[in-house]
C-alpha positions in Angstrom: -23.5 -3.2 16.9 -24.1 -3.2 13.4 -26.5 -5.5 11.4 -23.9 -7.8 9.8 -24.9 -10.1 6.7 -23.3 -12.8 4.6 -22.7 -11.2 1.2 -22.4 -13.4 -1.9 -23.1 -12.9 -5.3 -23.5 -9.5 -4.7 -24.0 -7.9 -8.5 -24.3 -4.0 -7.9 -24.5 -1.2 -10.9 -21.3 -0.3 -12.2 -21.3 3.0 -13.9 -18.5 5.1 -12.2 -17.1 8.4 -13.3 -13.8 8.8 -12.3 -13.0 12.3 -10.7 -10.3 14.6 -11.3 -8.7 17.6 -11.7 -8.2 21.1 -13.0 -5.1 23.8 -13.6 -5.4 26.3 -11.4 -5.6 29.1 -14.1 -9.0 27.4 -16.0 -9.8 26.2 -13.0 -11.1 29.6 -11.8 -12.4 30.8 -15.5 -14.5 27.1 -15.4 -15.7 27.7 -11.5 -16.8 31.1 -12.4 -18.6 30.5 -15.5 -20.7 27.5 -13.4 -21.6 29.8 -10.7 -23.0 32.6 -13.8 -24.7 29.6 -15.4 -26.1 28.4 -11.9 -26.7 31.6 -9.9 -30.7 30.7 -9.6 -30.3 27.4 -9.6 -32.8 25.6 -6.8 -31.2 24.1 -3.3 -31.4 20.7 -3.2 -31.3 18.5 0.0 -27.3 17.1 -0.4 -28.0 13.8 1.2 -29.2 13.3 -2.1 -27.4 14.7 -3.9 -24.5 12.7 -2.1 -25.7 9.6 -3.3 -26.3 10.9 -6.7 -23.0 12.6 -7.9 -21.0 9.3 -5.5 -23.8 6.3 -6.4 -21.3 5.3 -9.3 -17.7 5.3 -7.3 -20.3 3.3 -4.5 -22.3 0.8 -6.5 -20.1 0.3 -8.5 -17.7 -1.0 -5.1 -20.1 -3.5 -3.7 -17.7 -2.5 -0.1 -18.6 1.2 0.1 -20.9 2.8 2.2 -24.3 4.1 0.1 -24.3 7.9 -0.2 -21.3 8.2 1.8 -18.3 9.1 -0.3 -15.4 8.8 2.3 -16.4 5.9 4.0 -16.3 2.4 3.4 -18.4 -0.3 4.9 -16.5 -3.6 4.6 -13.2 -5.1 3.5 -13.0 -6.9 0.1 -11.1 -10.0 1.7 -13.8 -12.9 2.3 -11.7 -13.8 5.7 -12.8 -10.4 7.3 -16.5 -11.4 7.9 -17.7 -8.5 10.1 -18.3 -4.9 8.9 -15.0 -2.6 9.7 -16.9 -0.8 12.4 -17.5 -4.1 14.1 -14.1 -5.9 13.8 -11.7 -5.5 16.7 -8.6 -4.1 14.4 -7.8 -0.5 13.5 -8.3 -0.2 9.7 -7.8 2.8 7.7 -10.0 2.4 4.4 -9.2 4.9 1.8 -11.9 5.2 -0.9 -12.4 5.9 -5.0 -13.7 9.1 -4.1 -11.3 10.1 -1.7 -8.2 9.1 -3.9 -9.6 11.0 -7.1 -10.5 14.0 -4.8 -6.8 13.6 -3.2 -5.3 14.1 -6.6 -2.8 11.8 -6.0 -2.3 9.0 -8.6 0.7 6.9 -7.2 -0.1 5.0 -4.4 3.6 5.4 -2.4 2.3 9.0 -2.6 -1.3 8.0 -1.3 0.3 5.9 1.7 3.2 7.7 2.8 0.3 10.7 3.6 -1.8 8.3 5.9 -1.1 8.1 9.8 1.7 5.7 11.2 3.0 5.2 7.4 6.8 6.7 6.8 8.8 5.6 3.0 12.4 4.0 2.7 14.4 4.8 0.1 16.2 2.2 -2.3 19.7 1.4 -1.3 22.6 -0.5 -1.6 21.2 -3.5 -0.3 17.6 -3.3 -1.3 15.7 -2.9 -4.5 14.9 1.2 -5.2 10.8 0.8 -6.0 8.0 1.6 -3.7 8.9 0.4 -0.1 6.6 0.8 2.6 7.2 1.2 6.8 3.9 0.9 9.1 4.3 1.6 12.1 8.2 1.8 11.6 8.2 -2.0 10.6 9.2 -3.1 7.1 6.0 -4.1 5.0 7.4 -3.9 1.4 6.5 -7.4 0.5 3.3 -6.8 2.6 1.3 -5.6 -0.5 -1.8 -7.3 -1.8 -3.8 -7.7 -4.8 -7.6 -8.2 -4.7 -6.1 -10.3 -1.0 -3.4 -12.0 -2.9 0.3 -11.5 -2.2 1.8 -9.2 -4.9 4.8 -9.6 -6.8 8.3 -7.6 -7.0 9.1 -4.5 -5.9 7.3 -1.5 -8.4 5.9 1.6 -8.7 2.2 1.4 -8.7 -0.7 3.3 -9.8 -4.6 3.9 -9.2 -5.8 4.1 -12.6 -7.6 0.7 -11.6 -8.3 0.8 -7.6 -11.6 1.0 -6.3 -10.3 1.2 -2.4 -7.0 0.6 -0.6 -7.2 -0.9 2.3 -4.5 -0.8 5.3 -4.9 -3.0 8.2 -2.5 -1.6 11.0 -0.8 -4.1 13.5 0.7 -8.0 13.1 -2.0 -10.0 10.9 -0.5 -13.3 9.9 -3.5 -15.1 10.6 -4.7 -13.8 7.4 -1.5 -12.3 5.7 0.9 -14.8 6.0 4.3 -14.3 7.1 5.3 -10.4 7.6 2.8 -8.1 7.8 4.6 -6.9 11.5 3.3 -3.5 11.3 0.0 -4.4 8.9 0.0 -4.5 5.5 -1.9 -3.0 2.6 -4.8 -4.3 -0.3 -5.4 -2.9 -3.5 -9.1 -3.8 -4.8 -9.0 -3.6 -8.0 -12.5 -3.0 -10.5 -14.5 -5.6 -11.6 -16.6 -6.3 -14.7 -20.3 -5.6 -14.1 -23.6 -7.2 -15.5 -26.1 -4.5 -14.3 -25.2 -2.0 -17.8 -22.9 -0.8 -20.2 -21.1 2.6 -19.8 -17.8 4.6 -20.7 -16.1 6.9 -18.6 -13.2 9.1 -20.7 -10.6 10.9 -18.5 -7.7 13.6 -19.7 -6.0 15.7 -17.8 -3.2 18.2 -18.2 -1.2 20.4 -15.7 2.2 21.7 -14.6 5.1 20.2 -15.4 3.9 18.5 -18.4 1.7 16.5 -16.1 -1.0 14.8 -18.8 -2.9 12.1 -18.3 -5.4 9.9 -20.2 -7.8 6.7 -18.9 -10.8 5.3 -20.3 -12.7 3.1 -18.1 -15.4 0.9 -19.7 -18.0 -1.5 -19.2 -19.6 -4.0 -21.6 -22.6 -6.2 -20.8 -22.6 -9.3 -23.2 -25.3 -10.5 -22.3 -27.4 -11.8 -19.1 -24.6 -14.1 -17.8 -21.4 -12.3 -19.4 -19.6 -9.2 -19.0 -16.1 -7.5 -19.9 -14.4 -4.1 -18.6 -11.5 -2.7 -19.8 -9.4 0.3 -17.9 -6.1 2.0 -19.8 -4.2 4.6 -19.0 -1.3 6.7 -20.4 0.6 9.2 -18.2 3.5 11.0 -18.2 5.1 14.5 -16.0 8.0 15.7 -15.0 8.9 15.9 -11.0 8.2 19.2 -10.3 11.3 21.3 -10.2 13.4 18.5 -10.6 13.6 18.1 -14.6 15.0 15.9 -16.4 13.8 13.6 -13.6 10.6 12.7 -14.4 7.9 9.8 -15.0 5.9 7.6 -17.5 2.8 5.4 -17.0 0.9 2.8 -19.1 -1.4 0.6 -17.7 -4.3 -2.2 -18.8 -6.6 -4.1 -16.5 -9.5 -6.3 -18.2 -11.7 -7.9 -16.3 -14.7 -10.1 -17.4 -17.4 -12.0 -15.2 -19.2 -15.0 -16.2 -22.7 -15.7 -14.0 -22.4 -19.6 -14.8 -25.6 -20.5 -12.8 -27.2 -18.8 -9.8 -24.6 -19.9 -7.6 -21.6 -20.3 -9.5 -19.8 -17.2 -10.8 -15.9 -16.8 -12.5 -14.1 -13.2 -12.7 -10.7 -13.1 -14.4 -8.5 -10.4 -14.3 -5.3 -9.8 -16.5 -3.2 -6.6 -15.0 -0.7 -5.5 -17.6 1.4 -2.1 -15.9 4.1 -0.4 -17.3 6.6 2.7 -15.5 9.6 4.5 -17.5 10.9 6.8 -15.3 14.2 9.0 -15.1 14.9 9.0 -11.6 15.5 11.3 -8.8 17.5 10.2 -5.9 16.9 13.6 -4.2 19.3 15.1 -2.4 21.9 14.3 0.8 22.8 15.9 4.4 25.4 18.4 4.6 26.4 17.9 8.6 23.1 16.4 9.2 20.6 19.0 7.2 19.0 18.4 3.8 21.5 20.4 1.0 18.8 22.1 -0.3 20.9 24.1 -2.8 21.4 20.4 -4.9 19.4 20.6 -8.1 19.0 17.2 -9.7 21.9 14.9 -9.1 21.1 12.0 -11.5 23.6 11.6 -14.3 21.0 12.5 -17.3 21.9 10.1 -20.2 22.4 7.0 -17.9 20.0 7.3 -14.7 16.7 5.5 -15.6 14.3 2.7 -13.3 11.6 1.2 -15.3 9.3 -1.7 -14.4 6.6 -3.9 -15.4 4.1 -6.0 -14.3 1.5 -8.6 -15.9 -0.4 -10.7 -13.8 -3.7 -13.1 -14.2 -6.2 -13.4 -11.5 -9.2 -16.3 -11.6 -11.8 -16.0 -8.9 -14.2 -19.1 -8.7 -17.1 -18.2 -5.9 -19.2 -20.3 -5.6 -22.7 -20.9 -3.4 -23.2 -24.5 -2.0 -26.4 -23.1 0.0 -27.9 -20.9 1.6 -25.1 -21.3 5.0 -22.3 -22.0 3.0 -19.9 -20.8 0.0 -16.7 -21.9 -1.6 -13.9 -19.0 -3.3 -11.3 -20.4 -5.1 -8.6 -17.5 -5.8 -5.4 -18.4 -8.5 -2.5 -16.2 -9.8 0.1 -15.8 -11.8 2.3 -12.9 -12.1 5.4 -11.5 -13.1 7.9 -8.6 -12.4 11.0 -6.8 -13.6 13.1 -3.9 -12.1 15.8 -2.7 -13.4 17.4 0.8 -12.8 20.6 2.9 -12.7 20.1 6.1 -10.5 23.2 8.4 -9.2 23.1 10.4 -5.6 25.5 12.5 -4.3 27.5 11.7 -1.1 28.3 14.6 1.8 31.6 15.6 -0.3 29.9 15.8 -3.9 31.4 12.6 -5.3 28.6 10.6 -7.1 27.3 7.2 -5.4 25.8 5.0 -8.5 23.2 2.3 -7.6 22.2 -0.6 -10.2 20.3 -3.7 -10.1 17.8 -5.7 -11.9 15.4 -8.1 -10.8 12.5 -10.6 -12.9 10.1 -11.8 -10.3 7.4 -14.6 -10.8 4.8 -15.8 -8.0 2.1 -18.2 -8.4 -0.3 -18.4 -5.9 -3.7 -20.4 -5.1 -5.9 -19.7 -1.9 -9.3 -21.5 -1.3 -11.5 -20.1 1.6 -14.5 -22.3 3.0 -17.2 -19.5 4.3 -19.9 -21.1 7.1 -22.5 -18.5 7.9 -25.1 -20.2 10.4 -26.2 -20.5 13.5 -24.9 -23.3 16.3 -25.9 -24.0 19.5 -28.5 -20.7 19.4 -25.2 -18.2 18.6 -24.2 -17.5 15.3 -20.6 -18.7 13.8 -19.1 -17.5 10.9 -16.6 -20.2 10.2 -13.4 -19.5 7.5 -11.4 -22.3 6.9 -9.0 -22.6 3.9 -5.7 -23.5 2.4 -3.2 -21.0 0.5 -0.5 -22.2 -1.6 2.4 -19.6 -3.1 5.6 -20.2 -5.1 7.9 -17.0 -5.2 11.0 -16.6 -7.6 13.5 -14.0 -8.0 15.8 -14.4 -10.9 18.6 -12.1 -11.7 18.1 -10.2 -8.3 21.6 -8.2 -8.3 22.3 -4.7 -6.3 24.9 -2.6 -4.9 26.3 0.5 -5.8 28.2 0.5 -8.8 31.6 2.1 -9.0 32.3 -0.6 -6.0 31.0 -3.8 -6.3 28.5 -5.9 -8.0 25.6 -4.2 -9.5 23.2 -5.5 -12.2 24.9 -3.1 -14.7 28.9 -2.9 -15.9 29.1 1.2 -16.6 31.2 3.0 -18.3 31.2 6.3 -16.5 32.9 8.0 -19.8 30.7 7.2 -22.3 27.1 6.9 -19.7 26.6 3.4 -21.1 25.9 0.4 -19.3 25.5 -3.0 -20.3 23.2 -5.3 -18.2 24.7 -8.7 -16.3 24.2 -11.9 -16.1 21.9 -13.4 -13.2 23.8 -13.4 -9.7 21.0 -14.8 -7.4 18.5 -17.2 -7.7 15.9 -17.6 -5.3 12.7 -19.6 -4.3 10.0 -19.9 -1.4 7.7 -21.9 -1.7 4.8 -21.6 1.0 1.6 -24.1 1.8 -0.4 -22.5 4.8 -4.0 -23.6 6.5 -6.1 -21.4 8.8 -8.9 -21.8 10.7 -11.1 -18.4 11.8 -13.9 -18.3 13.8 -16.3 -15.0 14.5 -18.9 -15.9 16.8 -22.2 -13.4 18.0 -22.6 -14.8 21.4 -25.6 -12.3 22.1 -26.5 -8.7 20.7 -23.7 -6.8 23.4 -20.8 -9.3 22.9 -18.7 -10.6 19.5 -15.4 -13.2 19.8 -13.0 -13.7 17.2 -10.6 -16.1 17.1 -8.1 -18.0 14.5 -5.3 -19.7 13.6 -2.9 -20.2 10.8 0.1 -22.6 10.4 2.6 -21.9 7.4 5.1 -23.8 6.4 7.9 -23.2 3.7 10.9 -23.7 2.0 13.6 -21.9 1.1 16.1 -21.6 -1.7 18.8 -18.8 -2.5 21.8 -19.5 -4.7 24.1 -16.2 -4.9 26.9 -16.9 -7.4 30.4 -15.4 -7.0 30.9 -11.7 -7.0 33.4 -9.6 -6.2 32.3 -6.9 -3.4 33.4 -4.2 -0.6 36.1 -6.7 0.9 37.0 -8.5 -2.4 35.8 -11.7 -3.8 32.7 -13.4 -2.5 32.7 -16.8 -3.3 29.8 -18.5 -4.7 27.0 -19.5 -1.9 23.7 -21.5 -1.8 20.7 -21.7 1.1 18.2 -23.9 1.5 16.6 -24.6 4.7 12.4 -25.3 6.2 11.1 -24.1 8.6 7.3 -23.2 9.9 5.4 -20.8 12.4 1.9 -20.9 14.3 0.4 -17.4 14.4 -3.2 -16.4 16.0 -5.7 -13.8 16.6 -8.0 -13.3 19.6 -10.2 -10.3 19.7 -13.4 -9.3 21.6 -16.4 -6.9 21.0 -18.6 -5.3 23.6 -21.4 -3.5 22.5 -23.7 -1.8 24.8 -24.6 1.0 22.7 -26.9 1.1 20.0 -23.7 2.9 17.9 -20.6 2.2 19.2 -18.6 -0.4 20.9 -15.3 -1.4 22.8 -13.0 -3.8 21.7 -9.7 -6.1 22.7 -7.5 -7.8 20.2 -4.3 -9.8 20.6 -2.6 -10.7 17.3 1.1 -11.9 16.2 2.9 -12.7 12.8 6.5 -14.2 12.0 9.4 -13.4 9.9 11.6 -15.6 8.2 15.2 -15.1 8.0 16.2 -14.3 4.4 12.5 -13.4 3.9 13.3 -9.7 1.6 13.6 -11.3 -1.4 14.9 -8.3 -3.0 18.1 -8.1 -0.5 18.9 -11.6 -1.5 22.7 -12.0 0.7 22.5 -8.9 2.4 21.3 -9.3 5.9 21.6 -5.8 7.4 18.7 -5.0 4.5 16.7 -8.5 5.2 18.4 -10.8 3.0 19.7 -14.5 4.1 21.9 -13.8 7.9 24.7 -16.1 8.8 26.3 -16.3 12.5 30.0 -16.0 12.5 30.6 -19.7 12.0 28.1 -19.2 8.7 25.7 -21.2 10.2 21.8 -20.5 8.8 19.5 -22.8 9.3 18.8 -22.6 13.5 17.6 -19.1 13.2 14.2 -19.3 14.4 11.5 -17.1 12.8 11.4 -13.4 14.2 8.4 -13.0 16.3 5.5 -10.4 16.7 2.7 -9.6 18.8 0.2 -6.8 19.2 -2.3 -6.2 22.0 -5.1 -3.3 21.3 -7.5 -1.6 23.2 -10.0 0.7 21.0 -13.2 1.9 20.2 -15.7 2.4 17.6 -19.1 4.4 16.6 -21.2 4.5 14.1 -22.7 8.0 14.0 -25.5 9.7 12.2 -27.2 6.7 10.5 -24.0 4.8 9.9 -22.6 7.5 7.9 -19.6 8.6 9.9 -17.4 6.1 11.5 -15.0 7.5 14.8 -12.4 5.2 16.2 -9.6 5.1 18.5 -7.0 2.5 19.8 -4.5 1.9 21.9 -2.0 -0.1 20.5 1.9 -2.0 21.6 4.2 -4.2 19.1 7.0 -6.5 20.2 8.7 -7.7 18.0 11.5 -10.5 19.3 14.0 -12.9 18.0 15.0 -10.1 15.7 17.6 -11.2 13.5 20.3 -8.5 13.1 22.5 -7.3 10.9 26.1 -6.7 11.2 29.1 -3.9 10.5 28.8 -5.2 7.1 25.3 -4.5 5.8 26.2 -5.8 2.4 27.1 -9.0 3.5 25.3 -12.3 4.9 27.5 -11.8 8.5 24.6 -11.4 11.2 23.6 -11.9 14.6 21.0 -14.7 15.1 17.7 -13.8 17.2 19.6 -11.4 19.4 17.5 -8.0 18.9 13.9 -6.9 20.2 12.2 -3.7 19.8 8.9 -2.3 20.7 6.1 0.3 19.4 3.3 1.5 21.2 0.7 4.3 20.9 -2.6 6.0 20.0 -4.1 6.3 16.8 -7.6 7.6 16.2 -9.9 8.4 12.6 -12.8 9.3 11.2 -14.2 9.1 8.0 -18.2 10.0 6.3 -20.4 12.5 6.3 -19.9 14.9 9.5 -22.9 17.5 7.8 -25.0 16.9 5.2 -22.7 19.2 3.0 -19.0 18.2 4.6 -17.6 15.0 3.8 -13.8 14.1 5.8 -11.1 11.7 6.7 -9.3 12.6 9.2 -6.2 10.0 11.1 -3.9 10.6 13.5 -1.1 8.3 14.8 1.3 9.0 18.2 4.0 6.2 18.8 6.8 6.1 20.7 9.6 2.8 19.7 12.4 1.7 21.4 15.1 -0.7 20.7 15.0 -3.5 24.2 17.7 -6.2 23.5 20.6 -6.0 20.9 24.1 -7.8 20.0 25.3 -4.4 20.6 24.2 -2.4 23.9 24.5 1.0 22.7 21.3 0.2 21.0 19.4 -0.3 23.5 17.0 2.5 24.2 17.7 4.0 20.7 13.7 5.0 19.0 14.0 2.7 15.1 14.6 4.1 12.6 12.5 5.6 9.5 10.4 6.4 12.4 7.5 9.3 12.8 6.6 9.7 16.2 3.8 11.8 15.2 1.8 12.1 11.4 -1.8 13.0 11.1 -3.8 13.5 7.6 -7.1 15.3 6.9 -9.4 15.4 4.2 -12.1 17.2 4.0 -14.8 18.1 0.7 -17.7 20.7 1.2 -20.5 20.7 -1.6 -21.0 24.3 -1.6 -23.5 24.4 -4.6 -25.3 21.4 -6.0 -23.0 21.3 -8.6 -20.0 22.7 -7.1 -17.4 21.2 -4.3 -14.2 22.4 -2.4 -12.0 20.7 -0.2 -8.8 20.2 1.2 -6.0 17.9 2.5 -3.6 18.6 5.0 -0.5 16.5 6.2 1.8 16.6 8.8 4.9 14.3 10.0 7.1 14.8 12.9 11.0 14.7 12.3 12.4 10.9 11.3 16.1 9.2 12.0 18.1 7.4 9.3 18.9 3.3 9.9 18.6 0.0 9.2 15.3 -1.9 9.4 15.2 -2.8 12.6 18.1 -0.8 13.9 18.4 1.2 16.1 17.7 4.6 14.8 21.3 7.0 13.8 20.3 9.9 16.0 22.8 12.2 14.0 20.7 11.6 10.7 17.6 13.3 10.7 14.6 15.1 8.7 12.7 17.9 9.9 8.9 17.6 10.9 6.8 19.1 7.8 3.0 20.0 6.7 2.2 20.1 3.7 -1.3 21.3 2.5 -3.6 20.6 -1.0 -6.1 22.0 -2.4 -9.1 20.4 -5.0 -12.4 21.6 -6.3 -14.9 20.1 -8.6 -17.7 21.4 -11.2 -20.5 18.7 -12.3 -22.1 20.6 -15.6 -24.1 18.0 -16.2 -24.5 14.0 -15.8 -22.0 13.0 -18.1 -19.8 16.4 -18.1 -17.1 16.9 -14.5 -14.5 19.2 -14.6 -12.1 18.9 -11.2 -8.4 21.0 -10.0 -6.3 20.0 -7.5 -3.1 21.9 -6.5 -0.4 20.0 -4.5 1.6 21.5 -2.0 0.0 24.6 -2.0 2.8 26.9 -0.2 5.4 25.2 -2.4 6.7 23.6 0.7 10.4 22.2 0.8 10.4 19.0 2.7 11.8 15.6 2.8 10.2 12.1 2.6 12.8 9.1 3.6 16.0 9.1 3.5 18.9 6.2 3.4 20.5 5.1 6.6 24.0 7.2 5.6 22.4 10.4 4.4 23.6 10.2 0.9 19.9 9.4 -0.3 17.2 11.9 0.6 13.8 11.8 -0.6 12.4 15.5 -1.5 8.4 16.0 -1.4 7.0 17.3 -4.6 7.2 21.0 -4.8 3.7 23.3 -6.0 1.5 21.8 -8.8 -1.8 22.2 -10.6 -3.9 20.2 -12.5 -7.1 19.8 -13.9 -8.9 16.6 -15.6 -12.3 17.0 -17.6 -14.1 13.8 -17.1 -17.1 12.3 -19.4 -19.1 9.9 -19.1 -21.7 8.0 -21.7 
């Protein structure tokens, strides 16, 4: 196995040029001019050069691998103590250099690309926003900030990522409750006291795709240091105008090296999205109507959201064993949005709701590094505390029942309603983790985590499908046990074999965004309205896989074997839209193969490459025509690949390609509707990228290169359906100084 070490107070040169990307008409005129310009330039070795054009996006991310752009070395979160080639978990790591080379700048569209990840739409009964399924479980409220739960459901960008990280399989031993089919990390940048740089970004394309960041670093002085990221965007959805799509963002970030072992980082993240929305299209007897342009209704359709949240990290070094992080937040969220599909006979079906979300959060982690009994123990030990609110949380669609908007379908004007929910979880949690070395061939990891919360949902009276719903209010406690287990055998000097057992818990009512609507994961009653004895839905994983560590630790390979079962699932009714449910009555299964790679496979080609095959099936529901049913929003199969070839010293090429096998329409959790289906699709990219100097980059990327017509998620009745992004091009001139 790898060499593992206890990182802390790791301070590493931040100076990274953001890549990006060129129209495809310059893009040839700037290519050819660097090849006239370069034609007798001399060959230089590219594992230096490697580390030289990437030693800013990997110094500057004290996780990366050095020199290797695609590959990442370790997770940010403290609680994952091993390196990712040595931890007993399939983990799909996507890098700065790999996003900016992607081209892709929203991270729904960065995810929904990767192996065993599929979209859901917005719907009647849940927020529209970005809404993740891993491995065909829900994991929308499985996002992460810098390994702190995020607020609300938003768009998101990656103006101010240095890596996303997914972890694939149930992890509430460090997540918390959820994460059944993983969950995913944003890391975010940090202020750096090693020098003072400015990276400028702008971009233009298709579309009237334009886009403009400035990344900066300022060093104060020995002990002090502030960065500053903005960014301004806007585009239209290709082939879809008027739909279309508005970004502004701010993240500061400032470090303060107290003493040798005390340090403080704070964060504030201030993001802004305006967009005019696109519910796609709908099936026409079961097939996409790909003659519908835009359906929106143009002067009312709109979502828009906003974020601000403040992040203070205390780290600090007791000795030379032992080291204390203190994490707190505070954040808030809104989403609002009106946004008009089209149902099978034309009519218009007009979703609205608004929601102002507020979580405060505090997690300490005590680290133990040392050695016990002649074997070495990395010891984690902490305490999280969370309080989540939801205020003004209303949905539906609106010409029936209560939305967050009254509309006047004359005049396109709505005016925005009162509050109809209220709700509140509060959260305390301990864990205990232990990763213990026994000898050089064998690693154990173990832990535990109890959480415990409470829960609080008050839905006031609203009139709805079947008339009037009278005024409501929840409150129950409750807590769950979860643990990890997980071996490592390592014979080989490079690679290993591993075995990991792992399981996580849902709470009933858990979505906060569905509030009273149990078929989307809102609060579920039984038909005497009873609440409080549903016990938390269970979930555990067992995986078998392998990892190496090729060519000087430059190119990870791995591959697992992998079955979720989830029980106890709590199931929805007829009524979606209601609280009406069946208690702990469902159980469903996923199991398959998923294999990656990501580094340096020559000294000139650089790739990421995953592929995922499942198979799910529904094993227990309230209603037996279920059983045997695959889920819903389910791939069976979806691979990506990325590679980059440095074909000069100054000039790169690459690619992306991405593939998904047909999906069914549902529920989460449901049994899939086997009548409501999109196709299989691949979709392919193209990038290249022309460094004129230090300071001077010039980058293109084209996405969807055949202009491919295919379909991304679509809602359980086929009146919402997702389209891919038809053909663009882009290029961005970076400078740095």
């Amino acid at each position: 196995m790898s060499e593992s070490t206890f990182i802390h107070n790791a301070q590493v040169k931040s100076s990274y040029c953001p890549k990006s990307a060129p129209l495809a008409s310059s893009l040839a005129l700037a290519i050819s001019t660097g090849f006239v310009i370069n034609v007798n330039a001399q060959e230089v070795n590219l594992d230096s050069l490697v580390v030289e054009e990437s030693q800013i996006a990997a110094d500057d991310n004290p996780y990366a691998e050095p020199g290797v752009p695609y590959k990442a070395k370790k997770l940010s979160d403290s609680k994952r103590s091993r390196d990712i080639a040595d931890t007993p978990a399939t983990m799909t790591v996507l890098t700065k250099q790999s996003i900016d080379d992607s081209g892709k700048t929203e991270l729904k569209d960065i995810l929904s690309a990767q192996p065993g990840i599929t979209l859901g739409t917005g719907e009647g009964g849940n927020s529209f926003g970005d809404r993740y399924i891993i491995r065909g479980y829900e994991a929308r409220s499985d996002v992460f900030t810098d390994g702190l739960r995020e607020p609300g459901l938003i768009s998101r960008d990656t103006f101010a990522l240095e890596q996303v990280e997914i972890s694939k399989g149930p992890s509430s031993t460090f997540a918390g409750r959820g994460s059944t089919g993983g969950a995913v990390n944003s890391v975010t940048k940090k202020a750096s006291l090693e020098d003072d740089f400015v990276n400028l970004s702008v971009g233009a394309g298709t579309d009237d795709y334009q886009r403009y960041s400035i990344d900066t670093n300022k060093v104060v002085s020995d002990d002090l240091a502030l960065r500053a990221n903005l960014l301004y965007a806007e585009k239209d959805v290709p082939d879809r105008e008027p739909a279309g799509e508005k970004r502004i963002g701010l993240l500061l970030s400032t470090v303060y090296q107290a003493s040798d072992d005390l340090k403080l980082t704070a964060d504030y993240y201030h993001y802004e999205s305006d967009d005019t929305p696109d519910a796609g299209t709908y099936l026409v007897d079961g097939e996409p109507n790909t003659e519908q342009g835009y359906p929106g209704i143009e002067d009312l359709d709109f979502q828009r959201s906003q974020a601000d949240t403040l992040t203070i990290t205390i780290d600090k070094q007791i000795n030379d064993n032992v080291r204390l992080e203190n994490k707190s937040r505070y954040g808030v969220t809104s989403n609002e949005y009106i946004t008009t599909s089209k149902r099978s006979n034309g009519e218009d079906r007009t979703f609205a709701g608004w929601q102002d979300n507020k979580y405060l959060g505090n997690q300490t982690n005590l680290i133990i590094d040392q050695e016990l009994a002649g074997q070495r123990h990395t010891i984690i030990t902490g305490v999280e505390l969370a309080q989540e609110k939801v205020l003004g949380a209303t949905t539906g669609y609106a010409q029936n029942f209560a939305g967050g908007y009254d509309i006047d379908f004359t005049s396109n004007t709505a005016t925005k309603l009162d509050a109809v929910t209220d709700y509140k979880l509060n959260t305390v949690s301990a864990y205990l983790m232990d990763t213990i070395t026994l000898n050089q061939d064998w690693e154990v990891f173990g832990g535990l985590r109890y959480d415990y919360f409470q829960y609080d949902l008050s839905i006031a009276e609203t009139e709805g499908r079947n008339g009037t719903n009278p005024a409501s209010s929840y409150e129950f406690e409750d807590g769950f046990l979860n643990g990890h287990l997980g071996v490592v055998y390592s014979p080989w000097e490079n690679g290993n074999i591993y075995a990991n057992w792992s399981t996580s818990s849902n709470i009933n009512g858990g979505e906060a965004d569905s509030a009273g609507n149990c078929g989307y994961g809102g609060i579920c009653t039984d038909a005497d309205g009873n609440y409080q004895d549903a016990k938390p839905e269970q979930s555990r994983n067992i995986e078998l896989g392998t990892k190496w560590n090729l060519f000087n630790e430059k190119l990870l390979l791995t591959a697992a074997l992998f079955q979720i079962t989830k029980d106890d699932v709590i199931e929805g009714d007829n009524d979606s839209y209601s609280t009406g449910g069946n208690m702990n009555t469902g159980k469903n299964r996923v199991e398959g193969l998923e294999v990656g790679l990501s580094g340096n496979l020559t000294d000139k080609l650089s790739g990421q490459f995953g592929f995922a095959w499942m198979d799910s099936e529904t094993l227990e529901s309230y209603d037996q025509d279920n059983v045997g049913k695959p889920k819903a929003n389910f791939a069976e199969k979806s691979a990506n690949l990325q590679l980059r070839y440095q074909l000069l010293p100054k000039f790169a090429l690459g690619g992306n390609v991405t593939y998904s096998s047909e999906i069914y329409g549902g529920q989460p959790d449901a049994a899939a509707s086997e009548d409501i289906r999109l196709s299989g699709y691949t979709v392919y990219d193209l990038f290249a990228s022309y460094q004129f100097n230090e300071q001077l980059e010039l980058r293109g990327n084209i996405q969807n290169l055949t202009d491919k017509d295919y379909y991304t998620a679509l809602y359980r009745g086929g009146s919402i359906v997702y389209i891919g992004d038809a053909r663009t091009a882009n290029l961005t001139l970076n400078y740095k100084f």
